[in-house]
C-alpha positions in Angstrom: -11.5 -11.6 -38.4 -12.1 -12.6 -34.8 -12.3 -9.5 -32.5 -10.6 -10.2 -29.1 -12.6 -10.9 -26.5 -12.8 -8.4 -23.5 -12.0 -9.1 -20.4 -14.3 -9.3 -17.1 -14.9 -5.7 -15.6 -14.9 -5.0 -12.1 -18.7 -3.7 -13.3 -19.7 -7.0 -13.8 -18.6 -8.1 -10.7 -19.7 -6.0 -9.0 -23.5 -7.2 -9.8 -23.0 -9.8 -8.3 -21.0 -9.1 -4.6 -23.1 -6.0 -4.5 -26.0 -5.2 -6.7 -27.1 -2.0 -4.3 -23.9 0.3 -5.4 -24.4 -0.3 -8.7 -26.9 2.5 -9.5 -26.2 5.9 -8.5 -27.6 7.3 -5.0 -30.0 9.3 -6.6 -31.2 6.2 -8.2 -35.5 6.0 -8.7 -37.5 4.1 -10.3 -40.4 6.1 -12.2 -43.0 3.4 -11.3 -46.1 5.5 -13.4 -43.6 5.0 -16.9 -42.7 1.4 -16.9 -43.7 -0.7 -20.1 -45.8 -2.9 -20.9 -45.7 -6.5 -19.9 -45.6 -7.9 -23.4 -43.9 -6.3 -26.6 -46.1 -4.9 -28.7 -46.4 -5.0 -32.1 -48.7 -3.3 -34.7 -49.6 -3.6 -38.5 -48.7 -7.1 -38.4 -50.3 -10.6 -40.3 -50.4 -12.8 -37.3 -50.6 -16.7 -37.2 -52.0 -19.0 -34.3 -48.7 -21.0 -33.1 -50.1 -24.6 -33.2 -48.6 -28.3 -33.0 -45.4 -28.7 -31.0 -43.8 -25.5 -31.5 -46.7 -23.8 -30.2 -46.9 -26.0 -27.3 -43.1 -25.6 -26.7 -43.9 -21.7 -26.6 -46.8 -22.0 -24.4 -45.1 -24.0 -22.0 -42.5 -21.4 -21.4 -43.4 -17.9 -23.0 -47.0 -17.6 -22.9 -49.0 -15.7 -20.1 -50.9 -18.8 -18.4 -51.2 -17.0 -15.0 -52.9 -14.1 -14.0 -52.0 -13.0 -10.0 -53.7 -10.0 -8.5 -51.4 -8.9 -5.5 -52.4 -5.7 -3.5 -48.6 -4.9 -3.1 -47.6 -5.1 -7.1 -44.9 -8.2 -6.5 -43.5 -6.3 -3.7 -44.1 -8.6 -0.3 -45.2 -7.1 3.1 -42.7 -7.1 5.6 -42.6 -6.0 9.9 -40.3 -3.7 8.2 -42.5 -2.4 5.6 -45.9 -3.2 6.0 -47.3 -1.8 3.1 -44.3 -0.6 0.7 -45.2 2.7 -1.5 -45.1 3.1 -5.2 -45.1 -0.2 -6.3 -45.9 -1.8 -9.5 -49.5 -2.6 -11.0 -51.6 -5.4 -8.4 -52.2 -7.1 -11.6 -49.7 -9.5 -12.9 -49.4 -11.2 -16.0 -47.3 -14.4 -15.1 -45.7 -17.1 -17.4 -44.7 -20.7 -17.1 -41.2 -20.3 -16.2 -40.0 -17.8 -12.8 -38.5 -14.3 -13.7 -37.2 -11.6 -11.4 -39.7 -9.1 -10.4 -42.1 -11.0 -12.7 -40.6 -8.3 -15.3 -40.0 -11.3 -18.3 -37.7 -9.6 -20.7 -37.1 -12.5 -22.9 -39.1 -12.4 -26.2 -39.0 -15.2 -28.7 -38.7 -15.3 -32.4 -39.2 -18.3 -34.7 -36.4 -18.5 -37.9 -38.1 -21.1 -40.1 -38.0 -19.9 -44.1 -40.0 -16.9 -43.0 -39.3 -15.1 -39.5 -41.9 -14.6 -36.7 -42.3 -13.0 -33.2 -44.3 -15.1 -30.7 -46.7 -12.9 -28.8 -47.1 -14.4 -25.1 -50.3 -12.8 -24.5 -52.5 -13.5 -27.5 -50.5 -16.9 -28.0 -49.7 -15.5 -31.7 -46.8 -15.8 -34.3 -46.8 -12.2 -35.5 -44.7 -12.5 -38.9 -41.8 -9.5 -39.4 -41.8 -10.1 -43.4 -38.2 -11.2 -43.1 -36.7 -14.4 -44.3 -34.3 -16.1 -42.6 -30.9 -16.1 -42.3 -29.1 -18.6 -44.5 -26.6 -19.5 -41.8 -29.3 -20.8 -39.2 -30.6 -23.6 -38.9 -33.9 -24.6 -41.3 -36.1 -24.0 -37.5 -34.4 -22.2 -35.0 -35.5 -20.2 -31.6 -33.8 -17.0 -31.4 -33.2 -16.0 -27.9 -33.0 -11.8 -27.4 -33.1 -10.0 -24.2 -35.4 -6.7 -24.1 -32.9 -4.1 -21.9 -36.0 -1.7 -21.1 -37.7 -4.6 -19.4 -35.4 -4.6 -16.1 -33.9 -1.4 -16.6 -36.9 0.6 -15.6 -37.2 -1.1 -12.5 -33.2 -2.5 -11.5 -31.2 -0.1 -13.4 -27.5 -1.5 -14.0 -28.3 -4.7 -12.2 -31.0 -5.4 -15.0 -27.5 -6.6 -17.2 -26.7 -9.3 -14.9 -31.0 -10.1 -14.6 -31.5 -9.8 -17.6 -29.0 -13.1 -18.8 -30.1 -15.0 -16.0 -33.8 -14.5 -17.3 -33.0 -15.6 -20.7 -30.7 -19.0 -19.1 -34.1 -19.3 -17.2 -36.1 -20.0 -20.6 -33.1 -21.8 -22.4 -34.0 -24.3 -19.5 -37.6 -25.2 -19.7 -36.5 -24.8 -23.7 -34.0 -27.6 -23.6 -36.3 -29.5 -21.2 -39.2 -29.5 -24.0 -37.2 -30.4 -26.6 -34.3 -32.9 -25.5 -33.0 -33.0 -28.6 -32.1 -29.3 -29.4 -29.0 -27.9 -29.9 -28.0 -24.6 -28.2 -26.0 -21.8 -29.9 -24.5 -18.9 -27.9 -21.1 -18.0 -30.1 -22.4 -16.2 -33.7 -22.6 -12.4 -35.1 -24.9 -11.1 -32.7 -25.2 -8.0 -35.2 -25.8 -9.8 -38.4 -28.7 -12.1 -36.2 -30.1 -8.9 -35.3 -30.2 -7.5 -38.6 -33.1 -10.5 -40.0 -34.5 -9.6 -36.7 -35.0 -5.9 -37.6 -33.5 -5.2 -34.3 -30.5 -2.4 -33.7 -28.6 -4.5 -31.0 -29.1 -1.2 -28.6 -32.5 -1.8 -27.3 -32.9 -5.7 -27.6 -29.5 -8.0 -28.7 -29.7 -11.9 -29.5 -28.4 -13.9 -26.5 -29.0 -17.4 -27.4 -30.3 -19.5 -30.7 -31.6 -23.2 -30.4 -32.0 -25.5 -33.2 -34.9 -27.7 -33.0 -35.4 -30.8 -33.8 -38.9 -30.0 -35.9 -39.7 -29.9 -39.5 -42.3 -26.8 -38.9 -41.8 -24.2 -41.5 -43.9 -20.7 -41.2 -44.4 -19.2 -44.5 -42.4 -15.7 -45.9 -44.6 -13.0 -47.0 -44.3 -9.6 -48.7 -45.8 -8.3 -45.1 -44.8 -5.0 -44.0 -42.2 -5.2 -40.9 -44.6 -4.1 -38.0 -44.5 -1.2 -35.8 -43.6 -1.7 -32.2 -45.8 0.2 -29.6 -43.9 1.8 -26.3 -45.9 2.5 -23.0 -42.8 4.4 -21.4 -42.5 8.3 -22.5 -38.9 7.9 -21.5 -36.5 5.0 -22.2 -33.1 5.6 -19.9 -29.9 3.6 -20.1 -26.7 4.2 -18.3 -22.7 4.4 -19.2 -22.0 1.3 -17.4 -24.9 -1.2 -18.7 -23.6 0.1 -22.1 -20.2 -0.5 -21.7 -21.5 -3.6 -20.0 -23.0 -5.0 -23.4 -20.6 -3.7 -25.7 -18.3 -6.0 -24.1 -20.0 -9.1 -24.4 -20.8 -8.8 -27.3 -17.5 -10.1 -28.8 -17.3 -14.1 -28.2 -13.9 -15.5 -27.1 -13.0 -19.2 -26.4 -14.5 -21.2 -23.8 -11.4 -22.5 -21.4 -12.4 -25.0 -19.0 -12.5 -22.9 -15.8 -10.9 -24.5 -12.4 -13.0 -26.8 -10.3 -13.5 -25.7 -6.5 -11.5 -28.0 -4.6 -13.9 -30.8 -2.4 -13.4 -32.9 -0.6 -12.8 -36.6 -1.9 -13.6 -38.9 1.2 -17.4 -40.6 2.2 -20.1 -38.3 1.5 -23.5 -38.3 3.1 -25.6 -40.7 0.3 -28.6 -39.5 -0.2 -31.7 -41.5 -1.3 -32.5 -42.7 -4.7 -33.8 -39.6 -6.8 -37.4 -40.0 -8.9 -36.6 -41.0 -12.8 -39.9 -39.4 -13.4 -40.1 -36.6 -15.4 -41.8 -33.4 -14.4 -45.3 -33.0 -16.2 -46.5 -29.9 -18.5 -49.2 -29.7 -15.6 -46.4 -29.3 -12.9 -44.6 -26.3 -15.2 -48.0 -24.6 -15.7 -48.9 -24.9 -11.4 -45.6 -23.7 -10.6 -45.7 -22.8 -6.8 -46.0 -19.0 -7.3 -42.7 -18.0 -5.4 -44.5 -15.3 -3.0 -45.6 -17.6 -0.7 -44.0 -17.3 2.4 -42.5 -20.7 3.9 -44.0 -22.4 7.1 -41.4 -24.6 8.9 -42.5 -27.9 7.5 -39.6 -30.0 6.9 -39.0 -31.4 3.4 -38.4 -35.4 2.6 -35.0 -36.5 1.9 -36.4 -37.8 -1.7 -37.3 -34.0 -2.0 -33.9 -32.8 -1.5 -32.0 -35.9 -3.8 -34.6 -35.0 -6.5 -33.9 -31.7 -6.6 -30.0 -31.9 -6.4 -30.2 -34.7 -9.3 -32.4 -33.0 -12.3 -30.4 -29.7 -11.4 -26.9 -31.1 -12.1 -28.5 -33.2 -15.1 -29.6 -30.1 -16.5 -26.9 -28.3 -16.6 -25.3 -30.3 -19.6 -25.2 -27.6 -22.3 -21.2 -26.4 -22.6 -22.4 -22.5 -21.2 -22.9 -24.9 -17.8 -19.7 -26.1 -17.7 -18.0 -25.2 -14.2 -21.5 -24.7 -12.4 -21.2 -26.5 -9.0 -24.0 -27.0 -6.5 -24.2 -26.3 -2.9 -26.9 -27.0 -0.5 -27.5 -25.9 2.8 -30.1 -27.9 4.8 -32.3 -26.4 7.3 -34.5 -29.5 7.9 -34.8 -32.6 5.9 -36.1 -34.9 7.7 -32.9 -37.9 8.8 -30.1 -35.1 7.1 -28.5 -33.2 9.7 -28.5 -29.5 9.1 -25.5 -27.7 7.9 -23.5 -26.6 4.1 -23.1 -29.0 1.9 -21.5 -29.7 -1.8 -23.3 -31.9 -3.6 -21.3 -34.5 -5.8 -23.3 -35.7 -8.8 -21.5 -38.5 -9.9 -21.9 -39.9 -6.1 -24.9 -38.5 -5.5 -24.0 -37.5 -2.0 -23.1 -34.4 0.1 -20.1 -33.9 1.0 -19.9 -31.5 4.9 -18.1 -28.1 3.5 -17.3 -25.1 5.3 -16.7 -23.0 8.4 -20.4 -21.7 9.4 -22.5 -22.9 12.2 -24.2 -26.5 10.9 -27.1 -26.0 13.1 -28.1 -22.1 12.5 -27.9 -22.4 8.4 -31.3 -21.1 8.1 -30.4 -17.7 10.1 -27.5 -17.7 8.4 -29.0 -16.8 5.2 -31.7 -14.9 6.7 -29.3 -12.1 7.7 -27.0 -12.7 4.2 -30.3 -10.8 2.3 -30.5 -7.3 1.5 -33.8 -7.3 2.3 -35.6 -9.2 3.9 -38.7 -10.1 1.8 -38.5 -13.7 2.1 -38.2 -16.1 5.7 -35.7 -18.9 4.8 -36.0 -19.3 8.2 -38.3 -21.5 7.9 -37.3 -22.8 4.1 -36.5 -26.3 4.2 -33.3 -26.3 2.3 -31.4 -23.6 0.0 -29.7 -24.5 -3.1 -26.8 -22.7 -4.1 -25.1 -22.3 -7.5 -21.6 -21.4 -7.7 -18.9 -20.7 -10.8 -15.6 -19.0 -11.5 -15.9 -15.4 -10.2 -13.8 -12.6 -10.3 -10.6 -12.7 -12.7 -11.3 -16.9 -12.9 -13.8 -15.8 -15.6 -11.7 -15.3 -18.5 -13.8 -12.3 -20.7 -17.3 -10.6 -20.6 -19.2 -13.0 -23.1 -18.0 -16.0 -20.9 -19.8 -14.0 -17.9 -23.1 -13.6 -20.3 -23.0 -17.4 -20.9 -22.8 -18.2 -16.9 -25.5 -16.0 -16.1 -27.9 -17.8 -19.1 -26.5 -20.9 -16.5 -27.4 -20.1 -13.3 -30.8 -19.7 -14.9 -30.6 -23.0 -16.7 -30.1 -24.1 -13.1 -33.0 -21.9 -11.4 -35.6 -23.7 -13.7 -34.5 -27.1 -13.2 -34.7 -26.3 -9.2 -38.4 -24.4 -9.2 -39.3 -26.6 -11.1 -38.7 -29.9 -9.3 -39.5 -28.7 -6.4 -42.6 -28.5 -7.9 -43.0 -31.7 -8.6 -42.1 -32.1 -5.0 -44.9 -30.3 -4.0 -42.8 -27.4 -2.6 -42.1 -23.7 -3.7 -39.1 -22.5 -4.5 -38.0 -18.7 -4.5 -34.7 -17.7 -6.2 -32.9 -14.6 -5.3 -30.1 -13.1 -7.1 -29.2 -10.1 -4.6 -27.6 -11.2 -1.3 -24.4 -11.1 0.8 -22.5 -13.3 -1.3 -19.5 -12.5 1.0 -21.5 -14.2 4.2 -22.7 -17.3 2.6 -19.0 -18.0 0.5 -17.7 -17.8 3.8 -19.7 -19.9 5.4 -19.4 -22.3 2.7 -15.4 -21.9 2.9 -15.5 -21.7 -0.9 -11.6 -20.1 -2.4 -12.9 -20.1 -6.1 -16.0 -20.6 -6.5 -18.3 -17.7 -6.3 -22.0 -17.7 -5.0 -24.0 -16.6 -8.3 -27.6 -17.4 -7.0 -29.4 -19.1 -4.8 -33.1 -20.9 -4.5 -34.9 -21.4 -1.3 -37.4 -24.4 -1.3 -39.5 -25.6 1.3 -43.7 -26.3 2.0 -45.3 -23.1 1.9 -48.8 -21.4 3.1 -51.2 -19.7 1.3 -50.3 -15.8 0.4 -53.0 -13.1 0.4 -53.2 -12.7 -3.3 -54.8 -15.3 -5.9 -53.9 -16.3 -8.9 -55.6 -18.1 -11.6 -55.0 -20.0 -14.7 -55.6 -19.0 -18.6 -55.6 -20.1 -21.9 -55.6 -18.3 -25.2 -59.4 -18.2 -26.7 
């Protein structure tokens, strides 16, 4: 028997309209106790991941990027010119973005035998399980690791931590066009093959691939995992949080923010060329701070385009992208929705069209990035507040927005621009410049030309 699904909490929402009250006062983060930046496993037979599969995973798990930053991920400001207790200046980055570069996605591989990738030794360490009847004969299992974010965000790691794994389910769906994408199922009974409790790392997502790989069972021992952190906290409200979604409800088609329905401003023809495994492995690391260039108006159509055809999986259903130009060249500045099947903008809302950029500058909470001088910020909206009907419908739009972040970093990308994503802003300041009624601001990507930072970073490959 079905068990009902539960509705949104004002928790949830309040993640997103302000993600600084949702940890106590007294909140710190115990920077000398973090984990490590892979999982760990020990005791375990371990297989190279070769052929497509193991392209697919390299492409979006694997650590292909090593970045040494004096300030741990944490950019120098006027404000705070050198920010204390940070994390490690070494970072271990991946294909796809994550916030904080904290990755709390890990991978497993359901194919007669089951199998955890390893990102950092590019290995398919096998858990001596056999797979679940029900799955499909090659599946991707999806799970998000809690400890990952907590440590660092606290409560705010729930909402994070789904747009993290939506972030991955992008570049996944990208790779393999064909896939199929699962999010309703027994989360417990997933977790059980898994050898997982549900508590400490739950199954978000499982994709069918289209592959005939098959991994082999064995009578290998399940293997041990290794913790860094001496203390692993959790709070009343992230539980709560996750206890309610993990019961999966039915999938109403939410309302559609009103637009307008006259001419549009028509934007250029986008590029039908794809973006190459080079472009997702040179990602424009997003700590680069923007320099005032202005973008091309092919830039800006691309983008819009291979977002909104990205988000086709059902979980995207009732995205809508905004857009508000700071300078593109021939496109005068000001908020904008973008209509797909027009491929146009359409002028929305009530802020000042020529001071977009400042706009947005004072909507963050910190101010770690200059979209002053971005050339254009995407924004990604969806039913908020009592519009989204229950708690695993929230989980789903989160996995979403990222679907969405990864199609935007990454064209721009292929633009030759950076793009910086930012989930933690005055969503209040920008709805209402946007004069949105149901929609609600879930994220938002700035993109633009941007100069060298002072850190370097430099590609590797497994041995």
């Amino acid at each position: 028997m079905r068990t009902a699904p539960v509705p949104l909490t004002a928790d949830a929402e309040l993640l997103r309209t302000d993600p600084r009250a949702a940890n106590p006062p007294d909140w710190r983060v115990d920077w000398a106790d973090g984990p490590w930046p892979v999982k760990v496993l020990t005791g375990a037979v371990r297989r190279p991941a070769d052929g497509w599969l193991g392209r697919l995973l390299f492409h979006t798990f694997a650590v292909s990027r090593i970045r040494a930053d004096a300030h741990g991920g944490m950019t120098a400001t006027p404000q705070r010119p050198a920010p204390a207790g940070h994390a490690a200046p070494v970072l271990l980055r991946r294909p796809v973005p994550s916030g904080g570069s904290m990755y709390p996605t890990e991978v497993y591989v359901a194919a007669d035998g089951v199998h955890h990738y390893d990102p950092y030794r590019h290995e398919l360490v096998d858990l001596g399980r056999r797979a679940d009847p029900a799955l499909p004969p090659v599946c991707l299992v999806l799970t998000n690791r809690f400890w990952k974010n907590f440590y660092k965000y606290g409560d705010f790691a729930y909402r994070l931590g789904a747009v993290d794994v939506g972030v991955a389910l992008g570049r996944i769906l990208r790779l393999a066009e064909t896939a199929t994408l699962w999010t309703g199922f027994d989360d417990a009974r997933i977790e059980r093959m898994l050898g997982l409790d549900g508590h400490d790392e739950a199954v978000y997502a499982v994709v069918d691939l289209p592959t005939t790989t098959r991994l082999p069972t064995s009578a290998a021992r399940p293997p041990q995992v290794l913790e860094r952190s001496r203390h692993i906290r959790r709070s009343a409200r992230f539980d709560a949080l996750h206890r309610a979604a993990r019961h999966p409800g039915p999938h109403p088609e939410p309302p559609a923010e009103p637009g307008p329905t006259g001419p549009g401003l028509p934007l250029p023809p986008h590029s039908p060329t794809p973006s190459g495994l080079a472009d997702m492995l040179d990602r424009t690391c997003a700590g680069a701070r923007f320099d005032g260039r202005p973008a091309h108006p092919h830039a800006l159509a691309d983008v819009l385009h291979h977002t909104a055809a990205a988000l086709g999986p059902p979980i995207a259903r009732g995205l809508s992208l905004y857009v508000a130009v700071h300078r593109v060249t021939g496109v005068a500045a000001g908020w904008y929705r973008y209509r797909p099947d027009r491929h146009d903008l359409d002028p929305v809302g009530a802020g000042p069209a020529d001071d977009t950029a400042r706009v947005l500058q004072r909507a963050l909470f910190a101010a770690s990035l200059n979209i002053e001088l971005a050339a254009f910020t995407v924004h990604i909206g969806a039913p908020a507040g009592d519009r989204c009907p229950d708690m695993r419908r929230w989980r789903e739009q989160q996995m979403a927005v990222g679907i969405a972040i990864e199609a935007i970093t990454l064209r721009a990308t292929t633009a030759g621009l950076s793009g910086h994503p930012v989930l933690g802003f005055d969503v209040g300041r920008v709805e209402q410049a946007y004069g949105l009624t149901r929609d609600g601001i879930q994220a938002q990507v700035s993109v633009g030309s941007a100069r060298p930072g002072l850190t370097w970073e430099v590609s590797v490959t497994p041995r």
